[in-house]
mmCIF file of the C-alpha atoms, coordinates in Angstrom:
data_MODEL
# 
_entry.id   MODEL 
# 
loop_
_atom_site.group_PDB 
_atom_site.id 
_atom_site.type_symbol 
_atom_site.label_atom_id 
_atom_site.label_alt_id 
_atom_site.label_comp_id 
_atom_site.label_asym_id 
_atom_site.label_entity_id 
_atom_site.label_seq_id 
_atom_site.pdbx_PDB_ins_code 
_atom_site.Cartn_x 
_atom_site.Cartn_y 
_atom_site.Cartn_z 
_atom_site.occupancy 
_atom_site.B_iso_or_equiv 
_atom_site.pdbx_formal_charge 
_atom_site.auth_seq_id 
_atom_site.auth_comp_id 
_atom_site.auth_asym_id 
_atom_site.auth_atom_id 
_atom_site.pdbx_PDB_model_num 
ATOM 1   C CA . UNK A 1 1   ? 31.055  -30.189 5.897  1.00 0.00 ? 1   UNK A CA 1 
ATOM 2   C CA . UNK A 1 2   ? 28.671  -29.987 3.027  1.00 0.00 ? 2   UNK A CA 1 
ATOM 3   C CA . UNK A 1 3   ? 25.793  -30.396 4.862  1.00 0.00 ? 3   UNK A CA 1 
ATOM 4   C CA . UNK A 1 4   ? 26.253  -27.638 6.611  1.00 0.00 ? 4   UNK A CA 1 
ATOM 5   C CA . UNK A 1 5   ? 26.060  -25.520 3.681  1.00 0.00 ? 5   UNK A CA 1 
ATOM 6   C CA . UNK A 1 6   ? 23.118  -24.344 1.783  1.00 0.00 ? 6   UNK A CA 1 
ATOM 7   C CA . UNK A 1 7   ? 22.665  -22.944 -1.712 1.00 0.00 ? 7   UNK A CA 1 
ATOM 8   C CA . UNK A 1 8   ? 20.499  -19.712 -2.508 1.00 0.00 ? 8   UNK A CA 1 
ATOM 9   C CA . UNK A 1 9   ? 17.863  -22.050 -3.600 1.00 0.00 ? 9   UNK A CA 1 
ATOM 10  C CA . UNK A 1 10  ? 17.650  -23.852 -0.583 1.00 0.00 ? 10  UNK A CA 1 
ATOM 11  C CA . UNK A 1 11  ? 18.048  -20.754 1.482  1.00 0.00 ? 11  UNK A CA 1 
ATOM 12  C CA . UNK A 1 12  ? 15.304  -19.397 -0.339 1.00 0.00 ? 12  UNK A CA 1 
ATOM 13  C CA . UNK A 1 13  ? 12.952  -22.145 -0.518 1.00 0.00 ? 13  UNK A CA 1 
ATOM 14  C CA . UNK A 1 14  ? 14.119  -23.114 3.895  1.00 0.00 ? 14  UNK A CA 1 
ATOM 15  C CA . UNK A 1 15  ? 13.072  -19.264 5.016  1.00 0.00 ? 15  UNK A CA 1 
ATOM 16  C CA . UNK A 1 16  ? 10.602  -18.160 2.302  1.00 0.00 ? 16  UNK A CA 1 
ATOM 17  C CA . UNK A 1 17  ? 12.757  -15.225 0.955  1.00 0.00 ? 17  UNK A CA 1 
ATOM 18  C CA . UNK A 1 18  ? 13.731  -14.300 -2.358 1.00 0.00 ? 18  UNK A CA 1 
ATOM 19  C CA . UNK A 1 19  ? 17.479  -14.590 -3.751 1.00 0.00 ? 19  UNK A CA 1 
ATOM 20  C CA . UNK A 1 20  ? 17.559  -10.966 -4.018 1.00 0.00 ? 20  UNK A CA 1 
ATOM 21  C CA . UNK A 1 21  ? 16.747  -10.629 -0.470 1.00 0.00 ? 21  UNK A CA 1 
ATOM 22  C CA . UNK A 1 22  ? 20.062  -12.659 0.350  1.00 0.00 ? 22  UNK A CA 1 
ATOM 23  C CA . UNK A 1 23  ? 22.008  -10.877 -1.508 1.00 0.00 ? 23  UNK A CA 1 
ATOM 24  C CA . UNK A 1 24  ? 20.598  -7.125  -0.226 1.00 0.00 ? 24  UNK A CA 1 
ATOM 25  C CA . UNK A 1 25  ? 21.599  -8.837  3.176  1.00 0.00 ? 25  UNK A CA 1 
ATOM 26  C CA . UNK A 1 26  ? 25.168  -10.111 1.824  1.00 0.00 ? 26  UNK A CA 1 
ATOM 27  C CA . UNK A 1 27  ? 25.593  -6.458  0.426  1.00 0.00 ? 27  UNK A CA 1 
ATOM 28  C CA . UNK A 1 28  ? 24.455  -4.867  3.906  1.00 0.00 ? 28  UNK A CA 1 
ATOM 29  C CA . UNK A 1 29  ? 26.928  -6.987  5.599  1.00 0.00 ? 29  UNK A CA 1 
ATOM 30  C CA . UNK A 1 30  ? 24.386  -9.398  7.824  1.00 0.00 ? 30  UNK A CA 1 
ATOM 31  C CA . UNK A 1 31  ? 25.602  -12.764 5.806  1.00 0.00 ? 31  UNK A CA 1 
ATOM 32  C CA . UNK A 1 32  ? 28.809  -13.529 4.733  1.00 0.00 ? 32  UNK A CA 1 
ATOM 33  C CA . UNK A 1 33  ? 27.924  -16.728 2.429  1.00 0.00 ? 33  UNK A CA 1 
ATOM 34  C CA . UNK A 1 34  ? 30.718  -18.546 0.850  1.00 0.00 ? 34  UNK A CA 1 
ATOM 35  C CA . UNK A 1 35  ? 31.697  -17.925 -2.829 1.00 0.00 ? 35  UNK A CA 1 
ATOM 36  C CA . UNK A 1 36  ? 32.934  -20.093 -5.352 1.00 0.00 ? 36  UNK A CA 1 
ATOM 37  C CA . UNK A 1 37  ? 32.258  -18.364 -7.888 1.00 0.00 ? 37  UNK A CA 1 
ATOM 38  C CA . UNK A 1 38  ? 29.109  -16.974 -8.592 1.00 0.00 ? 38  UNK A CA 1 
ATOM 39  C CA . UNK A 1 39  ? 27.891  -19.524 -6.438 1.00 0.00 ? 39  UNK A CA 1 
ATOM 40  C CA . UNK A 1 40  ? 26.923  -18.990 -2.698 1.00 0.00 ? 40  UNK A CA 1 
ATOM 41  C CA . UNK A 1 41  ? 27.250  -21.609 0.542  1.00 0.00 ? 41  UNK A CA 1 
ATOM 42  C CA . UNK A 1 42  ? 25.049  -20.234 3.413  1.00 0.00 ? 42  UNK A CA 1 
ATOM 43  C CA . UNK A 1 43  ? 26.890  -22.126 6.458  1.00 0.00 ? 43  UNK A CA 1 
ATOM 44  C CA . UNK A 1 44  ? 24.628  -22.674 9.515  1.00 0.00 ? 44  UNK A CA 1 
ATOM 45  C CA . UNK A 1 45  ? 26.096  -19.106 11.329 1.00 0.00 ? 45  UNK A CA 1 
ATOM 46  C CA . UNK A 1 46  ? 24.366  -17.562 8.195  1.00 0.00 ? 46  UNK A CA 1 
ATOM 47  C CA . UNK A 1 47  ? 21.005  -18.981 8.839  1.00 0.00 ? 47  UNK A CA 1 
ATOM 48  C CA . UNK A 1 48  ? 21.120  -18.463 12.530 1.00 0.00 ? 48  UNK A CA 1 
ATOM 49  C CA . UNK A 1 49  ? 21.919  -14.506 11.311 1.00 0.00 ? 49  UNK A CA 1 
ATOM 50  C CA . UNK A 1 50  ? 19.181  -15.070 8.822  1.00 0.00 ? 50  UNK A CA 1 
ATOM 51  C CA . UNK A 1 51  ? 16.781  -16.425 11.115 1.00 0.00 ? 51  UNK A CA 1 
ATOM 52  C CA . UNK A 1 52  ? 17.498  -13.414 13.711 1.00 0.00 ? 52  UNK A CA 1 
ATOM 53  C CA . UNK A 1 53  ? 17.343  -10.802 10.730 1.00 0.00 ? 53  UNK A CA 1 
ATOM 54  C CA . UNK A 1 54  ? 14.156  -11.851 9.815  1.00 0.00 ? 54  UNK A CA 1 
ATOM 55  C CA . UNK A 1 55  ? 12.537  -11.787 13.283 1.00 0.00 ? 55  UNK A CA 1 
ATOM 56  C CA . UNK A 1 56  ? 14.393  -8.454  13.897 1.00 0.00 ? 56  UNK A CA 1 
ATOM 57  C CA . UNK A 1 57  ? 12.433  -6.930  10.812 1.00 0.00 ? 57  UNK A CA 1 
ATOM 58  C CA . UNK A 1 58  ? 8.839   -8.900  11.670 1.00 0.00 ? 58  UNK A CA 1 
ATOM 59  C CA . UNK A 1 59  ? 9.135   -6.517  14.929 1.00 0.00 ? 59  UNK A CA 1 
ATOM 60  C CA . UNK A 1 60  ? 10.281  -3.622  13.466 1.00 0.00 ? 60  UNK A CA 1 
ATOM 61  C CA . UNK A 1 61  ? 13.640  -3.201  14.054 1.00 0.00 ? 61  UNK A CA 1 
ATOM 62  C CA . UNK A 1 62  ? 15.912  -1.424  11.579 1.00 0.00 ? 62  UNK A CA 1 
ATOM 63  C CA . UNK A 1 63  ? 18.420  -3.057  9.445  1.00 0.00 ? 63  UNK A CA 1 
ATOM 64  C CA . UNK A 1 64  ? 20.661  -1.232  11.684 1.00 0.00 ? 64  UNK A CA 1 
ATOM 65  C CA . UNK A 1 65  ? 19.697  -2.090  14.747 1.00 0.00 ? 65  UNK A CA 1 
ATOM 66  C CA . UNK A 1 66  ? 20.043  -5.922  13.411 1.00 0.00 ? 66  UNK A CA 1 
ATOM 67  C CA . UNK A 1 67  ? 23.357  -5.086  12.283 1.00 0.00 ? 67  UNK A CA 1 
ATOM 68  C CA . UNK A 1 68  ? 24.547  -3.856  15.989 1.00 0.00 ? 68  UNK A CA 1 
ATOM 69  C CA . UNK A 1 69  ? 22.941  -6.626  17.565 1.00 0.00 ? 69  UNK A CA 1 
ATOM 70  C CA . UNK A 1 70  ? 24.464  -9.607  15.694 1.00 0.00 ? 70  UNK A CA 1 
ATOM 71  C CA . UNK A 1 71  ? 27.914  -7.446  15.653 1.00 0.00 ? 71  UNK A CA 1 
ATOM 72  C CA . UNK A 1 72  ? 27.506  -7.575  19.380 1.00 0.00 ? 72  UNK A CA 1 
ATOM 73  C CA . UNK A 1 73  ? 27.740  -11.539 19.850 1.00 0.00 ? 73  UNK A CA 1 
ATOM 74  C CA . UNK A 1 74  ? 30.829  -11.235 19.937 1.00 0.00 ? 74  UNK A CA 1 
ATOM 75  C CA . UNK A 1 75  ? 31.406  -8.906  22.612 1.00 0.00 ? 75  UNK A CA 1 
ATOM 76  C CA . UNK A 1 76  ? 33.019  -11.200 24.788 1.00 0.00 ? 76  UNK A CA 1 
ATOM 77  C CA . UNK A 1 77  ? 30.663  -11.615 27.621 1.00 0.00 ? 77  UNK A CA 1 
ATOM 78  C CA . UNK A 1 78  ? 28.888  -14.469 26.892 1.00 0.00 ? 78  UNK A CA 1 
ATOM 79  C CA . UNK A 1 79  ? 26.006  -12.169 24.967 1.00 0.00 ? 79  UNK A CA 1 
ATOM 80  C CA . UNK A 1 80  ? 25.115  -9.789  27.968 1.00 0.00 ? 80  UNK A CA 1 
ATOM 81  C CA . UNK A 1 81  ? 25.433  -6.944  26.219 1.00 0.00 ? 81  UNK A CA 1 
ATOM 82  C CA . UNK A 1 82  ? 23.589  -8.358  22.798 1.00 0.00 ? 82  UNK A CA 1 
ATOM 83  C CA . UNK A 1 83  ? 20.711  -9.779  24.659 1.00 0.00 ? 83  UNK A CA 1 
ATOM 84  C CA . UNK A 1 84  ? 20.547  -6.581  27.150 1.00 0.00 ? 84  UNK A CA 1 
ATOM 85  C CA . UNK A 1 85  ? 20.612  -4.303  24.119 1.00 0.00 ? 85  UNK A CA 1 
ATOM 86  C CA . UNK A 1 86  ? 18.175  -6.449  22.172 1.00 0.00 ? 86  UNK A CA 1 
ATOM 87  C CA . UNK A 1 87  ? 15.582  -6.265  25.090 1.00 0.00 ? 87  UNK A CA 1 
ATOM 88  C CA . UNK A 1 88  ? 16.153  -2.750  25.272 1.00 0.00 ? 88  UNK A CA 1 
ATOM 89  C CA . UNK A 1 89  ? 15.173  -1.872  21.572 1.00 0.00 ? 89  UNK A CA 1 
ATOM 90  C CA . UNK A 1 90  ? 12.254  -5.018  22.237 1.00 0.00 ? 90  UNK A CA 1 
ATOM 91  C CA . UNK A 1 91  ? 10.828  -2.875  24.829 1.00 0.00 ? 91  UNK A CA 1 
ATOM 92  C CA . UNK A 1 92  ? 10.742  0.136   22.834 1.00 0.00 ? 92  UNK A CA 1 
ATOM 93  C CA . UNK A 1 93  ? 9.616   -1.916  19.917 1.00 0.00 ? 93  UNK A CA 1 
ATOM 94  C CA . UNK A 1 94  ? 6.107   -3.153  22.049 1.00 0.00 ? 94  UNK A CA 1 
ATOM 95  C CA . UNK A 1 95  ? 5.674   0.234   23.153 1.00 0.00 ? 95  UNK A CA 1 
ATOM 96  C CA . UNK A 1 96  ? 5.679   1.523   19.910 1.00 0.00 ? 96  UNK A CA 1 
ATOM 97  C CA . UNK A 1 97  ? 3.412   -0.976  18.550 1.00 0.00 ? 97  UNK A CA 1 
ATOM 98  C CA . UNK A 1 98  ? 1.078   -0.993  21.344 1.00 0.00 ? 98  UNK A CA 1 
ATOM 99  C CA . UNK A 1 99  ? 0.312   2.779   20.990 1.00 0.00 ? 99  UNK A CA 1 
ATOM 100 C CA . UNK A 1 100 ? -0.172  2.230   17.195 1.00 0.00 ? 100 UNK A CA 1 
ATOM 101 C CA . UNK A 1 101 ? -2.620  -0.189  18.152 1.00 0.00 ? 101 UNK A CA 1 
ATOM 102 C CA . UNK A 1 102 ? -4.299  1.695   20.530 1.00 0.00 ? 102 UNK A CA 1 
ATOM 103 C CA . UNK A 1 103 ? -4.538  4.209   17.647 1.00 0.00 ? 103 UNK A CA 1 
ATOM 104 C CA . UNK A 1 104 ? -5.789  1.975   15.065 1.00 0.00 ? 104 UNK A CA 1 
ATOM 105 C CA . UNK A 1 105 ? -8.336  0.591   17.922 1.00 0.00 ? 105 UNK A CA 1 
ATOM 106 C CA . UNK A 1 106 ? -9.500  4.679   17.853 1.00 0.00 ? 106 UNK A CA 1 
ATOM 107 C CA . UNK A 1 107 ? -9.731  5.379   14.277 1.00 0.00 ? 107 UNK A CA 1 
ATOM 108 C CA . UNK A 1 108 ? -11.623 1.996   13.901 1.00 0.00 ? 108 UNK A CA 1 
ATOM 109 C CA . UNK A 1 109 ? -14.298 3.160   16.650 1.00 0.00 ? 109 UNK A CA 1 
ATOM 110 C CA . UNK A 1 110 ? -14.202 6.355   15.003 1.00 0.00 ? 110 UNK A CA 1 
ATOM 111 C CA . UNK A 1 111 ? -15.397 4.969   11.478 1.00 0.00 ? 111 UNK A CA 1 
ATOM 112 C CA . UNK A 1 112 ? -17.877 2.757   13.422 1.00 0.00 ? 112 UNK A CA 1 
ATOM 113 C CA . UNK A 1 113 ? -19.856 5.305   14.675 1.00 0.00 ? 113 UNK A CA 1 
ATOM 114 C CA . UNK A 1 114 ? -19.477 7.658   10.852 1.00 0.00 ? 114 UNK A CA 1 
ATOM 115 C CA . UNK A 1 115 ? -20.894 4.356   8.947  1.00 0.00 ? 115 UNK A CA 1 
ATOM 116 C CA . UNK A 1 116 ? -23.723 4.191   11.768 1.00 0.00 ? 116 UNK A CA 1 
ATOM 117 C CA . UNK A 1 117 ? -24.263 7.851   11.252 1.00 0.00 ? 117 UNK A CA 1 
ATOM 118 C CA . UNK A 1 118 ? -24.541 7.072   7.367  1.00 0.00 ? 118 UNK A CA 1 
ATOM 119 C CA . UNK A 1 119 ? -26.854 4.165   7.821  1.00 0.00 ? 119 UNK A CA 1 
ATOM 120 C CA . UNK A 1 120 ? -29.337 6.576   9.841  1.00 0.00 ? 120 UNK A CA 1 
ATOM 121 C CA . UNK A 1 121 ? -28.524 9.273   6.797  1.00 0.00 ? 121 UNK A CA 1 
ATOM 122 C CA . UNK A 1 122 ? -29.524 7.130   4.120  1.00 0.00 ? 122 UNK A CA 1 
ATOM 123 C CA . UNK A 1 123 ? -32.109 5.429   5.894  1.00 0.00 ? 123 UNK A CA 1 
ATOM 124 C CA . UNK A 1 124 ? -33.939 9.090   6.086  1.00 0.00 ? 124 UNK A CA 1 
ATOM 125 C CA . UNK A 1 125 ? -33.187 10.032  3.080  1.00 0.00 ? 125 UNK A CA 1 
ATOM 126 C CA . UNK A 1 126 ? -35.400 6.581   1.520  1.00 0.00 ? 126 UNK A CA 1 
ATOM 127 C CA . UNK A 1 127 ? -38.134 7.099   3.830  1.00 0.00 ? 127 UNK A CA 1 
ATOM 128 C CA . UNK A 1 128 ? -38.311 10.479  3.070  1.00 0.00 ? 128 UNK A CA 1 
ATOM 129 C CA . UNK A 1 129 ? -38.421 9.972   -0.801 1.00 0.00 ? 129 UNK A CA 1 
ATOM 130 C CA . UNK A 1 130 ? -41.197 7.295   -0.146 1.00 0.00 ? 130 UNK A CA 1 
ATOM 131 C CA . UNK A 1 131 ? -42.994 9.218   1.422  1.00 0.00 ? 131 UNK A CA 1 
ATOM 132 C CA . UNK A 1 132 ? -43.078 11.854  -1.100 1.00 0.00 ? 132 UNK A CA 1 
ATOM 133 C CA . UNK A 1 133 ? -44.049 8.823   -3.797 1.00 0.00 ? 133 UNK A CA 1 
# 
């Protein structure tokens, strides 16, 4: 049974996050660790949460959508309704972060064509003063 469980340190050093992020997502209710103590065992449900929490945040979701999601494995329908409702909030997600790109793409163009316009600026501006030399 031991080697199922993991310490905070080898939580931490296995999925690159800081104790304190463990415990923010022990206190949000996400992980339910084992204590002994002051001590911590991360069994291998809380690093299959951990590894889902951690993907849910590098796409944007919300700690709370996380929270219904996992809370939803257990629905009783062999994860339907978790991986429905995940692809759901996924398609909203790549919406959302395709039209953020598209605006970043726009801004970018944008400040392409100011710096060009202040290339030609200063460019005058020095021929223009060595001229007058």
């Amino acid at each position: 049974m031991t080697e199922d469980l993991m310490t905070i340190r080898e939580m931490c050093d296995a999925y690159d996050v800081t104790p304190r992020t463990l415990r923010f997502y022990e206190s949000k209710e996400l992980l339910f660790p084992i204590r002994e103590g002051q001590k911590r065992l991360f069994t291998k449900r809380d690093r299959a949460r951990l590894k889902l929490i951690l993907r849910g945040k590098r796409f944007g979701f919300s700690l709370e959508e996380i929270r219904q999601l996992l809370d939803l494995y257990h629905a009783g329908d062999q994860q339907l309704t978790q991986v429905t409702r995940t692809y759901d909030i996924a398609c909203d997600r790549l919406a959302d972060m395709e039209a953020r790109r598209n605006e970043l793409t726009e801004a970018i163009d944008d400040l392409k064509k100011q710096l060009e316009w202040g290339e030609q600026v200063i460019a005058s501006m020095k021929e223009e003063k060595d001229a007058a030399e």
